[in-house]
Backbone as JSON, one array per atom type, in Angstrom:
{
  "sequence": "XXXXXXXXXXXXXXXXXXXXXXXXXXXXXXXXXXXXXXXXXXXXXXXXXXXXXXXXXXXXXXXXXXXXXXXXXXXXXXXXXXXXXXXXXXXXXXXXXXXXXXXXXXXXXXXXXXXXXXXXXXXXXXXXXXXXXXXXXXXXXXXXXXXXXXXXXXXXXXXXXXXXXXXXXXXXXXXXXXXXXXXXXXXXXXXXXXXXXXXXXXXXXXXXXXXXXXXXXXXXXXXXXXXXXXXXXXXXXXXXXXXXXX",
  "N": [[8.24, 10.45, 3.46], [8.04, 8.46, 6.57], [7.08, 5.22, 7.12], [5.95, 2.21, 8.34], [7.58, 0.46, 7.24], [9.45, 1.14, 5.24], [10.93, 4.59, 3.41], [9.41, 6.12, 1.76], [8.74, 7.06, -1.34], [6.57, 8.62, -3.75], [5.94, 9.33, -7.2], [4.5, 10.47, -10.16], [2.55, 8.39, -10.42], [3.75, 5.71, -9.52], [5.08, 3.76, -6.74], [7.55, 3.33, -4.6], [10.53, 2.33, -2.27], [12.52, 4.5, -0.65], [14.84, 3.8, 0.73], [15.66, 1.52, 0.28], [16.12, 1.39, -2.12], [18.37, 1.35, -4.86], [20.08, -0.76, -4.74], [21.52, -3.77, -4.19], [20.69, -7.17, -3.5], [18.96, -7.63, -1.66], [16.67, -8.71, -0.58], [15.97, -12.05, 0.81], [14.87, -14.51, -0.6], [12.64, -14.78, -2.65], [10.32, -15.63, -1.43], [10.92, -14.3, 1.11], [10.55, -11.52, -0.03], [8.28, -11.19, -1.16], [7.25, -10.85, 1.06], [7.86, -8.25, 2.24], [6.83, -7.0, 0.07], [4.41, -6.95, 0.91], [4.18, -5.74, 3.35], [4.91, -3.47, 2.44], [2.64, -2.76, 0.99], [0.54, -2.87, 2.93], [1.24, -0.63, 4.62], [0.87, 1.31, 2.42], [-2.04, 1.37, 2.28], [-3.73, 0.41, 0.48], [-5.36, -1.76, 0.25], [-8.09, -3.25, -0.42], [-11.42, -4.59, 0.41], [-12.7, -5.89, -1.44], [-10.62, -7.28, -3.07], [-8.24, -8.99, -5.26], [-5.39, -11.3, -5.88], [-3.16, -12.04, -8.0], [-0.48, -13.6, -9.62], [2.3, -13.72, -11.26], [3.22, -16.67, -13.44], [6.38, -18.17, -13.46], [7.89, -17.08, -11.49], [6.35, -15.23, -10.3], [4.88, -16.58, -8.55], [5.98, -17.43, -6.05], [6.24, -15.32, -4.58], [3.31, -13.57, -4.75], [2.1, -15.89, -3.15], [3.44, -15.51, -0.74], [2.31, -12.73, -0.39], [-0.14, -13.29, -0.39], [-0.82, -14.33, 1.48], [-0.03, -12.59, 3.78], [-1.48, -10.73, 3.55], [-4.09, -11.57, 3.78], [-5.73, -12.57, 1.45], [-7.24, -13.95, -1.26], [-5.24, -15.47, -4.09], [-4.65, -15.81, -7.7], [-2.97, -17.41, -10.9], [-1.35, -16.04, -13.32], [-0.25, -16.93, -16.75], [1.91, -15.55, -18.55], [3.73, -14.26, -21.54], [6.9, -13.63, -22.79], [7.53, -12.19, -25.98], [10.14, -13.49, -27.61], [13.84, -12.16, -28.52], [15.53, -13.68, -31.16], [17.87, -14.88, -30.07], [18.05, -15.76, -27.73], [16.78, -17.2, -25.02], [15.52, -15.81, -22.82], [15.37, -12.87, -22.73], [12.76, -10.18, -24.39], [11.08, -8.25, -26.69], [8.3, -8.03, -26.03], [5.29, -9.26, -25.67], [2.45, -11.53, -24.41], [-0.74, -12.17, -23.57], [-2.97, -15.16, -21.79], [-5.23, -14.28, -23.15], [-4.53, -13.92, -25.89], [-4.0, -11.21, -25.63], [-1.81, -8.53, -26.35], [1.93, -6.54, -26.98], [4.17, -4.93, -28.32], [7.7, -3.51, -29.02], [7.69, -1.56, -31.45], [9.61, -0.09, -32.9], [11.91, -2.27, -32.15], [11.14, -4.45, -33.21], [10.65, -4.11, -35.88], [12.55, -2.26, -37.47], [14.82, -2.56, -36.3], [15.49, -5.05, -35.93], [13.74, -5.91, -38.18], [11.65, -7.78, -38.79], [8.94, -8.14, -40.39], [5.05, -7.07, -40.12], [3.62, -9.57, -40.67], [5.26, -11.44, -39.55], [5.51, -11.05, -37.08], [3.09, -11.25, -36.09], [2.78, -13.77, -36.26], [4.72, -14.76, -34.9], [3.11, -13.94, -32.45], [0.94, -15.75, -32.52], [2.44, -18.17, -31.93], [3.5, -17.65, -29.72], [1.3, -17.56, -27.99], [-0.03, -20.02, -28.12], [1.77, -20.91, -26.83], [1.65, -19.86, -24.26], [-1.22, -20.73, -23.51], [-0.78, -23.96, -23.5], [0.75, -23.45, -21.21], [-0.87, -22.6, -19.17], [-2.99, -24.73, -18.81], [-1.73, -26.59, -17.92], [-0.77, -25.87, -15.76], [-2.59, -24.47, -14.49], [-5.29, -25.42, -14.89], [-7.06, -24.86, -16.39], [-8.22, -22.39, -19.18], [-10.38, -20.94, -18.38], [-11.67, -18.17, -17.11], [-13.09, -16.0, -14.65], [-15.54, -12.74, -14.23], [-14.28, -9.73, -12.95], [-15.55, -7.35, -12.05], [-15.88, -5.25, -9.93], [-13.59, -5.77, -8.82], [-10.92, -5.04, -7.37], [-7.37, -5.3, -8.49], [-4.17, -7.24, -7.77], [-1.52, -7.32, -9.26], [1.26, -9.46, -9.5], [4.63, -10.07, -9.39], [8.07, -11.02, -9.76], [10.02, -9.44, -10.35], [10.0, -6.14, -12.03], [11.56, -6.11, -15.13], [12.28, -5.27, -18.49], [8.91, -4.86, -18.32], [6.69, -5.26, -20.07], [6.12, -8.25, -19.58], [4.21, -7.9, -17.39], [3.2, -5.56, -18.09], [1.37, -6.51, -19.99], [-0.84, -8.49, -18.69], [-1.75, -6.04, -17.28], [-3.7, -5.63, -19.1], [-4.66, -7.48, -19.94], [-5.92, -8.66, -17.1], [-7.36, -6.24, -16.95], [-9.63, -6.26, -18.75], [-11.31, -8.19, -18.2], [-12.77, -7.07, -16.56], [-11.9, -5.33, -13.87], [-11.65, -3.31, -11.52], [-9.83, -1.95, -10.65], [-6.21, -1.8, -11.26], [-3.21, -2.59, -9.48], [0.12, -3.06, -10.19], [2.7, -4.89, -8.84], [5.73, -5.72, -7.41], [8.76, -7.09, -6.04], [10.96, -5.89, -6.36], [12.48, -3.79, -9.44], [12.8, -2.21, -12.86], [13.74, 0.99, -13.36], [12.9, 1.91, -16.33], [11.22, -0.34, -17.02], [9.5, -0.16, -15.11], [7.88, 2.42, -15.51], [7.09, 1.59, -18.02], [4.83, -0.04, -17.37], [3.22, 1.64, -15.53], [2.25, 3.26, -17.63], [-0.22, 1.54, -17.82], [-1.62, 1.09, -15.3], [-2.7, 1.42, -12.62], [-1.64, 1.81, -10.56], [1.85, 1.86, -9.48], [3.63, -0.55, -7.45], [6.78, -0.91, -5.93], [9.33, -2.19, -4.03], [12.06, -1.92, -4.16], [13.83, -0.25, -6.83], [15.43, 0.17, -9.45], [18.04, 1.5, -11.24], [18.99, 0.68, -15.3], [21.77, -1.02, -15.75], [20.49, -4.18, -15.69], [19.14, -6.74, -13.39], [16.58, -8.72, -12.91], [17.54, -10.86, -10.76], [19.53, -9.54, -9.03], [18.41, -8.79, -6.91], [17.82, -10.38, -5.19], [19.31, -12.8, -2.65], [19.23, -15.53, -2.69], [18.69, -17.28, -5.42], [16.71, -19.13, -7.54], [15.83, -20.73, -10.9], [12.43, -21.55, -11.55], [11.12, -24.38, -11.78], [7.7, -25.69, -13.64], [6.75, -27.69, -12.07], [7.62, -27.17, -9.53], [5.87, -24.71, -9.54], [3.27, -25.47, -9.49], [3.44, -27.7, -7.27], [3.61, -25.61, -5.45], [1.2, -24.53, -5.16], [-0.75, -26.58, -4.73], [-0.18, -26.39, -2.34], [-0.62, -24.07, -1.55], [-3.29, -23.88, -1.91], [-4.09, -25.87, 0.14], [-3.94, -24.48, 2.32], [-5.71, -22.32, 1.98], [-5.3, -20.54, 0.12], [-4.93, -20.13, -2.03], [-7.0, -19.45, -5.06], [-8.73, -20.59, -7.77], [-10.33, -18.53, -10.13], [-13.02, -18.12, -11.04]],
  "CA": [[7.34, 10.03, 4.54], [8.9, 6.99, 6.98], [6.12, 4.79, 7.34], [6.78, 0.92, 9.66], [8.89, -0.51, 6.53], [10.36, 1.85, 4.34], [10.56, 5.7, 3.5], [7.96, 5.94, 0.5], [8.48, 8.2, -2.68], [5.4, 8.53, -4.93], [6.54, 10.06, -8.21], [4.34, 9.79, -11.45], [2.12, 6.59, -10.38], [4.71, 4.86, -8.78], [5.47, 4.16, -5.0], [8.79, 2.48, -3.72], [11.54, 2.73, -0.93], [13.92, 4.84, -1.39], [16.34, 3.87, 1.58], [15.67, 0.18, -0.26], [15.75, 1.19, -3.58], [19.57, 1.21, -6.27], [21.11, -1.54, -3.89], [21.43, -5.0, -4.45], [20.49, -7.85, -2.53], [17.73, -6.79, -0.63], [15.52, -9.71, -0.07], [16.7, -13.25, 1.0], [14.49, -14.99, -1.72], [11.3, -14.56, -3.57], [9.35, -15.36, 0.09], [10.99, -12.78, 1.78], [10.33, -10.18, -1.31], [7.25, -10.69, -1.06], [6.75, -10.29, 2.65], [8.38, -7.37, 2.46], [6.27, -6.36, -0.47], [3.03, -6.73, 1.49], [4.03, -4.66, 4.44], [4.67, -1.73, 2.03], [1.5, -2.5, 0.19], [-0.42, -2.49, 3.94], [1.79, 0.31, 4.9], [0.45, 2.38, 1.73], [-3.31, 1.77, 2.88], [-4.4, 0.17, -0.26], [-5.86, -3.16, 0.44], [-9.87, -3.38, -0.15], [-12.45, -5.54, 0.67], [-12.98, -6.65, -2.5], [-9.16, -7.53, -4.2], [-7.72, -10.5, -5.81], [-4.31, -11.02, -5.97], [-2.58, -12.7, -9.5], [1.0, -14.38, -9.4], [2.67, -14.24, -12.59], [4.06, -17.91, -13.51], [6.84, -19.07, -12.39], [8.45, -16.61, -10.33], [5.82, -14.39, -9.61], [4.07, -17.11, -7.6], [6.06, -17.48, -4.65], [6.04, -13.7, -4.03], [1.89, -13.98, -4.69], [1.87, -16.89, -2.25], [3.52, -14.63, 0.43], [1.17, -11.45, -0.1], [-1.39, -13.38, 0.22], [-0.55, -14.75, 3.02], [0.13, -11.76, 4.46], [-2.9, -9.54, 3.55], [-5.43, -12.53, 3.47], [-6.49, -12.3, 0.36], [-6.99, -15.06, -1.88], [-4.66, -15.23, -5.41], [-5.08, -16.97, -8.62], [-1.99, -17.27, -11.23], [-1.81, -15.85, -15.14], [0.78, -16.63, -17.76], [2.56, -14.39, -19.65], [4.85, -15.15, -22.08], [7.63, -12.42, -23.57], [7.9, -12.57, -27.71], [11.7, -13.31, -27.29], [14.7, -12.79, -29.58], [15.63, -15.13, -31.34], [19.27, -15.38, -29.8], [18.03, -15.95, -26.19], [15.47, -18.0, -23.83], [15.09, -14.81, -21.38], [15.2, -11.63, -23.1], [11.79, -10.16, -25.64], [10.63, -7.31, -27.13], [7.36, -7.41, -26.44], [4.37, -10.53, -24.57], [1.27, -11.97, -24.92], [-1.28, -13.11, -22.13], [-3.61, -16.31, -22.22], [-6.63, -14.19, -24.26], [-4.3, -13.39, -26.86], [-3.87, -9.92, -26.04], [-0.03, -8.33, -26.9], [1.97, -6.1, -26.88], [5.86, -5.57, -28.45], [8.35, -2.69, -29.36], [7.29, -2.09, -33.04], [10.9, -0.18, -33.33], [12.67, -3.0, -32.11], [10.6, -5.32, -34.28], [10.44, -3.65, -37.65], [13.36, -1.48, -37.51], [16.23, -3.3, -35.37], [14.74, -6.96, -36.31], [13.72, -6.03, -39.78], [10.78, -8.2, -39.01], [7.27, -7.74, -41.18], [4.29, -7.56, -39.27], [3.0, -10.42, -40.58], [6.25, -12.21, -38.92], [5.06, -10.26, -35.62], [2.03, -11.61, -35.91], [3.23, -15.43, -36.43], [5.37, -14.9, -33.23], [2.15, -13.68, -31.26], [0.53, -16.93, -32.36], [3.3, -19.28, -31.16], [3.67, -17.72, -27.79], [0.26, -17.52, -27.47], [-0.03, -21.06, -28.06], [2.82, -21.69, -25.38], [0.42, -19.26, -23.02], [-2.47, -21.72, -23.71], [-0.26, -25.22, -23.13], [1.37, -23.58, -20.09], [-1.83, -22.47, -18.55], [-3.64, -25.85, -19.1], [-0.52, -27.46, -17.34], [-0.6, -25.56, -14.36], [-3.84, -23.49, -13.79], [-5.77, -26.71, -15.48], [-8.38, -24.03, -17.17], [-8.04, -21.11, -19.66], [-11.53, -20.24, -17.85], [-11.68, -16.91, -15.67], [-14.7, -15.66, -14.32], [-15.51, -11.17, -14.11], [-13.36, -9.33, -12.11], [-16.38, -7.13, -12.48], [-16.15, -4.73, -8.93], [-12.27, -6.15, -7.68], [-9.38, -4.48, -7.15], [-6.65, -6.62, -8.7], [-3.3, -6.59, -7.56], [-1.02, -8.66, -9.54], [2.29, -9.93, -8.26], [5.83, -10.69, -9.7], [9.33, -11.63, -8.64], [10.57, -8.24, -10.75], [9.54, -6.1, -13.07], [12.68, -5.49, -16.1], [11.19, -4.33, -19.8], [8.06, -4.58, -17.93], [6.2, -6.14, -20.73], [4.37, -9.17, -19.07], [3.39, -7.11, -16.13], [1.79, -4.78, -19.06], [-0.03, -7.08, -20.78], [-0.98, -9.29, -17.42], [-3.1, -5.49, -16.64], [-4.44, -5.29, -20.21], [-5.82, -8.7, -19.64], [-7.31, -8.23, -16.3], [-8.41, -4.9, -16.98], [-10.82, -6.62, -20.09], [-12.08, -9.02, -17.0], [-13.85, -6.25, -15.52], [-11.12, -5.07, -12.82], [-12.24, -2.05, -11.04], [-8.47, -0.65, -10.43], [-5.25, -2.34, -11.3], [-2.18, -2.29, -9.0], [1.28, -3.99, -10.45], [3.59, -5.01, -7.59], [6.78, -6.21, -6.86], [9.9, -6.49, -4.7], [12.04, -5.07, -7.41], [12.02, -3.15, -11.08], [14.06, -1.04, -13.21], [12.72, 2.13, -13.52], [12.25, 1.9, -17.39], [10.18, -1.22, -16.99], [8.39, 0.7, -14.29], [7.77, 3.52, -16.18], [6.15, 1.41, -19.07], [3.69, -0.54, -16.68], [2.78, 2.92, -15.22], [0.95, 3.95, -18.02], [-1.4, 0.89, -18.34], [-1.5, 0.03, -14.19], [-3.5, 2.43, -12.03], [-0.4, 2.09, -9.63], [2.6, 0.48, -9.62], [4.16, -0.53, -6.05], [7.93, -1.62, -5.62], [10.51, -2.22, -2.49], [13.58, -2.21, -4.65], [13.56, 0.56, -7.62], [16.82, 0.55, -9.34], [18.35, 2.14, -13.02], [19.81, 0.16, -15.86], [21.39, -2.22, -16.28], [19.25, -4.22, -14.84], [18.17, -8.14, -13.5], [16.05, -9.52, -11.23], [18.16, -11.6, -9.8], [20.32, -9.05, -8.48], [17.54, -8.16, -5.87], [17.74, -12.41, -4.22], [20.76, -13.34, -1.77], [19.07, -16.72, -2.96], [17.94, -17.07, -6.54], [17.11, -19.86, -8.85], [15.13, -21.08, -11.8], [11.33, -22.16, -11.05], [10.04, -25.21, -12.79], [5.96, -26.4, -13.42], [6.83, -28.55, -11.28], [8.11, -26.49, -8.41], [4.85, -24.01, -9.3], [2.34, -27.02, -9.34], [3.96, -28.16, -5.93], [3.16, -24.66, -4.14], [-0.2, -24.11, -5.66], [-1.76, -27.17, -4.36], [0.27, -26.09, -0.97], [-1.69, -22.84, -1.06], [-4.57, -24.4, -1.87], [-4.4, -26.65, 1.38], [-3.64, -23.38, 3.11], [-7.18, -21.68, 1.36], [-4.69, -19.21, -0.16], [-5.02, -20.01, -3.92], [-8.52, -19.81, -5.3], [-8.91, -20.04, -9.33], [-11.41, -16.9, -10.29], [-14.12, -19.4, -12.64]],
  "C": [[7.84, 8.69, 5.08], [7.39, 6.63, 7.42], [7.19, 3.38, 8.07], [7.85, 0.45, 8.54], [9.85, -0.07, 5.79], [10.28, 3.41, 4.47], [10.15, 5.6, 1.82], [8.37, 7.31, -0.26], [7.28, 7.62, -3.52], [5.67, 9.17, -6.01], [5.76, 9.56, -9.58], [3.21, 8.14, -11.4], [2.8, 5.62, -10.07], [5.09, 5.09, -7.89], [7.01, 3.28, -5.17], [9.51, 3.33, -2.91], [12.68, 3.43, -1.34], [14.98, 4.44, -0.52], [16.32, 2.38, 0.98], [16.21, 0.24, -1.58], [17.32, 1.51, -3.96], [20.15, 0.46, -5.03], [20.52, -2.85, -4.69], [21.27, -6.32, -2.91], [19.66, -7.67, -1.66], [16.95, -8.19, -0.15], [16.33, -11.46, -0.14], [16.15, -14.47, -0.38], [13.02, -14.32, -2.08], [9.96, -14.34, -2.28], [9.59, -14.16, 0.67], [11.06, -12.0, 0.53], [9.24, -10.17, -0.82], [6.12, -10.11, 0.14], [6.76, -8.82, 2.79], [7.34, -6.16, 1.37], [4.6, -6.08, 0.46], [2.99, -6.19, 2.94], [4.05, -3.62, 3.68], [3.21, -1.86, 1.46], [0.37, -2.14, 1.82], [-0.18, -1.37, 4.51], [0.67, 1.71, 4.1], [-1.25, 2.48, 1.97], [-4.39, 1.44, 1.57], [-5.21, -0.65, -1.02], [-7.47, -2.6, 0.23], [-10.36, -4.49, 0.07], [-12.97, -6.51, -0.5], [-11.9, -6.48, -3.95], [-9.07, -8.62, -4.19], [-6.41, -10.09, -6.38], [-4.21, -12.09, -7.58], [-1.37, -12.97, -9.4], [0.96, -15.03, -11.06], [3.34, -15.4, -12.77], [5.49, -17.57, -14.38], [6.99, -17.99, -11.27], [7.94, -15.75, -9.29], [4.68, -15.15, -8.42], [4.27, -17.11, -5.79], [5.9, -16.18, -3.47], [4.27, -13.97, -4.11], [1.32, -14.77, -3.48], [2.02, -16.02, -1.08], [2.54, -12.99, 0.79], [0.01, -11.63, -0.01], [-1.71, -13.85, 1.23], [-0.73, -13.83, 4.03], [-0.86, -10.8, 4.53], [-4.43, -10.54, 4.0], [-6.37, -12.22, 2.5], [-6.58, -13.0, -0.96], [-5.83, -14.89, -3.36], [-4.53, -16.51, -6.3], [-3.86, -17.05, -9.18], [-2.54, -16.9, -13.02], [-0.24, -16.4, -15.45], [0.61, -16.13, -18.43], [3.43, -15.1, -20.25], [5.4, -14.1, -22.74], [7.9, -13.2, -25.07], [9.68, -12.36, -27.31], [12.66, -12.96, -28.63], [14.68, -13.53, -29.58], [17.51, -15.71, -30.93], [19.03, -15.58, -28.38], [16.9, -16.64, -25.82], [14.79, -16.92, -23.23], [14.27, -13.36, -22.13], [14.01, -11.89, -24.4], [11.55, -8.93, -25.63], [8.86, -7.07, -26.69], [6.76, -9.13, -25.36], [2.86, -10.6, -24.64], [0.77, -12.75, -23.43], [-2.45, -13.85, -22.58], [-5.06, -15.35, -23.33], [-5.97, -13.74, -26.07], [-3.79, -11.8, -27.29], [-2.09, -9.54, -25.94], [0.05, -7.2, -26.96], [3.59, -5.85, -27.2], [6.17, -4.03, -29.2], [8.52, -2.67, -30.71], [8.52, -1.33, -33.87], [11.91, -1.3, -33.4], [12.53, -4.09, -33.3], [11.14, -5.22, -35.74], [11.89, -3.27, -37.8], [14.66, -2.1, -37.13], [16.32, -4.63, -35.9], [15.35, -6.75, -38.28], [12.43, -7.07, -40.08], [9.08, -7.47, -39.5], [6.31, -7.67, -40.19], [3.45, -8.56, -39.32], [4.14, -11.99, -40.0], [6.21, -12.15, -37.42], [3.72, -11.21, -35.54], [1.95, -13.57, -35.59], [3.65, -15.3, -35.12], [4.59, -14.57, -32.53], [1.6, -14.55, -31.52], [1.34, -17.92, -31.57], [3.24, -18.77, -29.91], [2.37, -17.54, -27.33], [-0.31, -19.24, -26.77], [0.84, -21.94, -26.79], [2.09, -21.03, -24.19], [-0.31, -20.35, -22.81], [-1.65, -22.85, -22.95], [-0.25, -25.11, -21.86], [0.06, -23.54, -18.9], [-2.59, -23.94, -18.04], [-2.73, -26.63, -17.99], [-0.58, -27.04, -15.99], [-1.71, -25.02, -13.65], [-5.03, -24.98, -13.77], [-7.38, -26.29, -15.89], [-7.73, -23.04, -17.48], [-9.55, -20.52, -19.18], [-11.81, -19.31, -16.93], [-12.75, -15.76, -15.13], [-14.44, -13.17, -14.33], [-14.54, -11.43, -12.79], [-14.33, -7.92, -11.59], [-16.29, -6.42, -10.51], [-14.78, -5.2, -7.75], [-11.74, -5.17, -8.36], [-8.86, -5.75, -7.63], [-5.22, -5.77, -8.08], [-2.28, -7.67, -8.18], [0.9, -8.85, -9.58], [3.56, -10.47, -9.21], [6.99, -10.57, -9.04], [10.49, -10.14, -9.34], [10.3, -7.78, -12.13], [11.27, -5.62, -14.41], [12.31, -4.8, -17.22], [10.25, -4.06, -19.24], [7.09, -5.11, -18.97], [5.4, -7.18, -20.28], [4.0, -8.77, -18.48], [2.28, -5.9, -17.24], [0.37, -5.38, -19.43], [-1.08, -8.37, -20.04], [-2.13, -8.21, -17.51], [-3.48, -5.22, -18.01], [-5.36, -6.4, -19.94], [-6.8, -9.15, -18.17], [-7.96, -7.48, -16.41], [-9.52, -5.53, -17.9], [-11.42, -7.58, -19.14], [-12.91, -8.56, -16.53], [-13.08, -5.84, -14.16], [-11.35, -3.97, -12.72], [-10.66, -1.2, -10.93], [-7.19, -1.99, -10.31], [-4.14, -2.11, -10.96], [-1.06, -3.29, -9.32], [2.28, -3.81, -9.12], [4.46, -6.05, -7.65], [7.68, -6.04, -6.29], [10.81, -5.74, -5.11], [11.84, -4.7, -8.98], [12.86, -2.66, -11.28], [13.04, -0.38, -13.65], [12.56, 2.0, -14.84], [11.28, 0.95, -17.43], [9.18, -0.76, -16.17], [7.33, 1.3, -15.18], [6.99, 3.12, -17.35], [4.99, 0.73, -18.43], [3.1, 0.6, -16.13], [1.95, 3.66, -15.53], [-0.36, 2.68, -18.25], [-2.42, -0.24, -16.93], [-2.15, 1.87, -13.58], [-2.17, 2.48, -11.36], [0.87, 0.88, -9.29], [3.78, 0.55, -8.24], [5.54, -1.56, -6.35], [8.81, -1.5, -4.71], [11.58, -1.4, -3.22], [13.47, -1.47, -5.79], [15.25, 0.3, -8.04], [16.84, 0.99, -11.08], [19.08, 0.47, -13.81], [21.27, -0.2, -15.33], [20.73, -2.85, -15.02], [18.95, -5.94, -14.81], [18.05, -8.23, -12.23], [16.54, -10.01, -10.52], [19.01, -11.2, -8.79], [20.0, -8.6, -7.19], [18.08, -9.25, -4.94], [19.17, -12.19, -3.67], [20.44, -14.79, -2.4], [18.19, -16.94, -4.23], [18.09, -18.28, -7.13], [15.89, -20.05, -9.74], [13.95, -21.9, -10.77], [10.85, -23.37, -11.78], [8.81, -25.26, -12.85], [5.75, -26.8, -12.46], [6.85, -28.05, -9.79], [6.74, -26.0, -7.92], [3.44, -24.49, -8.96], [2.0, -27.36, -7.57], [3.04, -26.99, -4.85], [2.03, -24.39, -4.63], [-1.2, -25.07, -4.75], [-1.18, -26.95, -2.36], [-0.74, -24.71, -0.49], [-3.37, -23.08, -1.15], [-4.68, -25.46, -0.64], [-4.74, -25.6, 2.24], [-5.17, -22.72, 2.84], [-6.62, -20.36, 1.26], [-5.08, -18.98, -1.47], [-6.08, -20.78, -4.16], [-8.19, -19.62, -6.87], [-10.15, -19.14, -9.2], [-11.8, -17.82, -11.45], [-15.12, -18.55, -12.11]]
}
């Protein structure tokens, strides 16, 4: 079906472009992603009257910032945090969002690792704890009011394992979120495919296979700091884009 921005496959609970989708480079940065994401999302006809958008920290803000821009529809921000190996910064098995709730590959863990689950369990305290700090630092409340009759739609810069985008709609859904849509400008279909089952619908521009990074989507990509996310928050908040949900 060619609709104004893309031609739209639905397959399984998942929309994206297919004349967009296994290429690289698609979007100039994180702004334009998300522009681009919120014409397909107005395209698909699935905006309500009563949604709230979410912008995962860091990267999923500036995309957030632009869809809400573009739909008019206010957005708040969550952290996530991936349980990482322990040989990397980036890469995790598994993620935890500010109430504590989690979620991690209990082959990779037990089996691949060799970790106990009471070693699983230690590592969902610490990154919980780095949830908590980071939140405090940037949101400047772990306090979040019902969701209790919204639509949520919540917003990143790409989904890969898919992991914080999971446990992002485990933790709105326990808010009271009437229907949970995951969205972004780009994914790999296995990370799709696991947000899929725990996301009423999961919308992406840019669809592509293994191997697989976000970054490959950007002509212009870099690291976000606090600082950076801080910066455009109180920018969207001049704007009366970014509302906290108390």
């Amino acid at each position: 079906m060619l609709l104004g921005y893309c031609e739209v496959v639905e397959d399984d609970g998942v929309v994206y472009c297919s004349d967009l989708s296994y290429r690289e480079l698609v979007f100039s940065d994180r702004f334009d992603g998300g522009s681009g994401l919120a014409r397909l999302i107005l395209d698909l006809g699935i905006v309500s009257g009563d949604m709230f958008v979410f912008g995962l920290v860091a990267g999923g803000v500036p995309v957030a910032y632009a869809v809400s821009r573009e739909l008019k529809i206010p957005f708040d921000v969550v952290v996530v945090k991936k349980i990482l190996f322990p040989w990397t910064t980036e890469a995790g098995f598994g993620a935890v969002a500010p109430d504590g709730s989690f979620m991690y590959d209990e082959y990779i863990a037990h089996h691949y690792l060799g970790y106990s689950r009471e070693l699983v369990r230690e590592l969902v305290s610490r990154t919980r704890d780095y949830v908590v700090d980071r939140t405090l630092r940037i949101r400047g409340s772990l306090e979040y009011g019902s969701l209790k009759g919204y639509d949520v739609l919540i917003v990143d810069d790409g989904i890969a394992t898919g992991y914080t985008m999971t446990v992002a709609s485990i933790f709105l859904r326990r808010l009271g979120a009437n229907k949970v849509i995951a969205a972004s400008p780009t994914g790999c279909s296995d990370g799709v495919s696991l947000v899929s089952k725990y996301a009423d619908l999961v919308v992406v521009v840019n669809l592509r296979n293994p191997p697989y990074a976000v970054a490959d989507a950007y002509i212009r990509w870099y690291d976000l700091s606090d600082e950076d996310v801080i910066r455009l928050l109180e920018r969207a908040s001049s704007e009366n884009l970014y509302r906290r949900l108390m």
